[in-house]
N, C-alpha and C positions, 0 to 999 in steps of 0.2 A: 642491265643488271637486274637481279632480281627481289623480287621483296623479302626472301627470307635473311633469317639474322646470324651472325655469327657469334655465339655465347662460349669464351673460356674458365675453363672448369678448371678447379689446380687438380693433380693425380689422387689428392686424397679424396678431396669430397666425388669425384666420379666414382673414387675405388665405394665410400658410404654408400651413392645413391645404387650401384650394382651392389651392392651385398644387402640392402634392402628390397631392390625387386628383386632378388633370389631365395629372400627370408619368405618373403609376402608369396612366391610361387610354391615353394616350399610346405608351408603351413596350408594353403587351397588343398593340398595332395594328401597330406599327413591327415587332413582333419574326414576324411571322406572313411564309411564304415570299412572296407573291404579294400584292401591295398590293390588298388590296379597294377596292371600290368602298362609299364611304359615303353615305349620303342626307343630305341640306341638314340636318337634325333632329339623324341621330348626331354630324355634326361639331359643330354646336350644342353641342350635351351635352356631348361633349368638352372641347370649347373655354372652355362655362362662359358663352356668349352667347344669344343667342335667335337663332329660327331666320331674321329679319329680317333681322338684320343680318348673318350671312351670307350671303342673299341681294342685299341691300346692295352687299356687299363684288364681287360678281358682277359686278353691273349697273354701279358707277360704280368701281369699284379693279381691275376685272379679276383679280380671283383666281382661281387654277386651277381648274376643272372639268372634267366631262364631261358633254355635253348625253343626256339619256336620256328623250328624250320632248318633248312638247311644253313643258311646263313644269315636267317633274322636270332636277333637277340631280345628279351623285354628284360624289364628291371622291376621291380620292387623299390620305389622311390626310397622309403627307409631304410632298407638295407643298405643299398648302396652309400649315403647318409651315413649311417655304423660304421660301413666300411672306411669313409673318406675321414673321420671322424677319429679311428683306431690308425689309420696310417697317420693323423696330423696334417692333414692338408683341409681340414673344414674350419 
């Protein structure tokens, strides 16, 4: 066996401690002078979803983007943020 531990979380405080490393990755991005440009992946991560269904969100929800290629996508971390925001899903 081995040395690491087994810690149960109840559904809530896991859903807190993810909605605060997504606040905290959130605000690193927000606070930077000049809104980068994000790949389909980092907002993912961000977000806390797979990179599916932000691509998803593209093709049939029209979520904000910028087309960068044939089939690269980047994001504007805040728009996207508005957008998730004005549907009710943030």
């Amino acid at each position: 066996m081995s040395d690491e531990t087994m810690v149960l979380v109840k559904a809530s405080e896991l859903e807190t401690m993810i909605r605060r490393a997504v606040e905290a990755a959130v605000k690193e991005h927000i606070n930077a002078e000049e809104p980068e440009l994000l790949s389909t992946a980092k907002v993912a991560k961000i977000l806390g979803v797979s990179d599916d269904l932000v691509r998803y969100w593209v093709r049939v929800h029209d979520c904000p983007h910028v087309p960068a290629g044939k089939k690269k996508l980047k994001f504007r971390l805040a728009e996207v943020l508005a957008w998730l925001k004005e549907r009710g899903r943030a």
